[in-house]
C-alpha positions in Angstrom: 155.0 68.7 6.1 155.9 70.0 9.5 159.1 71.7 10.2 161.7 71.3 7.9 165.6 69.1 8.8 167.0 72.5 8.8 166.9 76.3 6.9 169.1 78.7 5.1 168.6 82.6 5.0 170.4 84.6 3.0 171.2 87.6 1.1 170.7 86.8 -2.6 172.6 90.0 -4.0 171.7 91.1 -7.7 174.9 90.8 -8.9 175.5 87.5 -7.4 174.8 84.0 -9.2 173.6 81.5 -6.6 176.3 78.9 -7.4 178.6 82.0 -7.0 177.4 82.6 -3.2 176.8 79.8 -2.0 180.3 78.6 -2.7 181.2 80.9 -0.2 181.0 79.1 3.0 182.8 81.8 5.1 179.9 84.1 6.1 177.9 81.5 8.0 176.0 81.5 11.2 173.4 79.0 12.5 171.2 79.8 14.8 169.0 77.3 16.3 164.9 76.9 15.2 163.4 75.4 17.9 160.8 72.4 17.8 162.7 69.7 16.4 163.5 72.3 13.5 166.7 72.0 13.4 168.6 75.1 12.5 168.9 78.1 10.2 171.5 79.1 8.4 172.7 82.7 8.0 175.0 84.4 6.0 177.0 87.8 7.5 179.4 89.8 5.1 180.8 92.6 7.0 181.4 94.1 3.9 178.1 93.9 2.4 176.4 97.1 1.4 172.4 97.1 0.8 171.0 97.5 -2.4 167.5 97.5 -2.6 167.4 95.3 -5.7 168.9 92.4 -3.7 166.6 89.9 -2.6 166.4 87.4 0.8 166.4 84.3 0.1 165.2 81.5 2.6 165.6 77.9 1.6 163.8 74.7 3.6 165.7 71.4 3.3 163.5 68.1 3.8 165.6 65.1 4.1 163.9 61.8 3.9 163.5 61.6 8.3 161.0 64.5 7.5 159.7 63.2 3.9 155.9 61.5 3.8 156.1 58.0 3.1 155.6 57.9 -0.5 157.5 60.6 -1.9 160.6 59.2 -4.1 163.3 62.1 -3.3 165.9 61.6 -0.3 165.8 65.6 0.4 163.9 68.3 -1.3 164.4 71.9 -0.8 162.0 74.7 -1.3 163.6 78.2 -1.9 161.0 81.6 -1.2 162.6 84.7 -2.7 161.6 88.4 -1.0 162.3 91.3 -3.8 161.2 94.5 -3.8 158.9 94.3 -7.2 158.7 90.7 -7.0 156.8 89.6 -4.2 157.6 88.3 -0.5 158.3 84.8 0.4 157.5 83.6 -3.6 158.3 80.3 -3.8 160.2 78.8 -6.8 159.0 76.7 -8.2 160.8 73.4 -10.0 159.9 70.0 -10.7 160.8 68.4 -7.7 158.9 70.7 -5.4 155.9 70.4 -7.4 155.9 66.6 -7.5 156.4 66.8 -3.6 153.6 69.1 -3.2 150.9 67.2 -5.0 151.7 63.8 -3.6 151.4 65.2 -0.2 148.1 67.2 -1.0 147.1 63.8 -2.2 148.5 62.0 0.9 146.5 64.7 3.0 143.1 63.8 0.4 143.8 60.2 0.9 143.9 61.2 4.6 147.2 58.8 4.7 149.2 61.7 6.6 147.3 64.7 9.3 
């Protein structure tokens, strides 16, 4: 699907619920992707101390300028999770994503998109 509109990394902490830190907008830094990527997204807490049960969490958003033709979302974001005992850059997986992945495997099949 080529680069994505732009990316988020952060820390996902244990403790945390996602609604929880996401809401909090003031740790933010972009920093710039290169390539028509757009940019990423990176949250810095001063005050955050590691804890090796916290995960990093890196999200890709698609907006439609990015989307194949054909696939009926206006953005679509693909979250990987890196935990210690749960794997590096897993992706999560939810409807959308998994609708969006098929149709462009079957776009790529159809050889509609390179």
């Amino acid at each position: 699907m080529g680069p994505p509109s732009y990316a988020d990394r952060a820390i996902q902490k244990q403790s945390e619920d996602l609604m929880t830190r996401l809401g909090n907008a003031s740790n933010i830094t972009q920093v710039s992707l290169g390539h028509g990527a757009g940019s990423v997204t990176v949250h810095n807490d001063p005050a955050y101390v590691p804890n090796p049960m916290d995960a990093t969490e890196e999200s890709w958003y698609y907006r439609s300028d990015r989307l194949p033709k054909g696939i009926p979302f206006s953005e679509i974001v693909f979250q990987f999770v890196t935990r210690k005992g749960y794997g590096e850059n897993v992706l999560t997986k939810d409807p959308r994503q998994l609708t969006t992945l098929a149709k462009v495997q079957q776009l790529i099949r159809d050889r509609r998109i390179d």
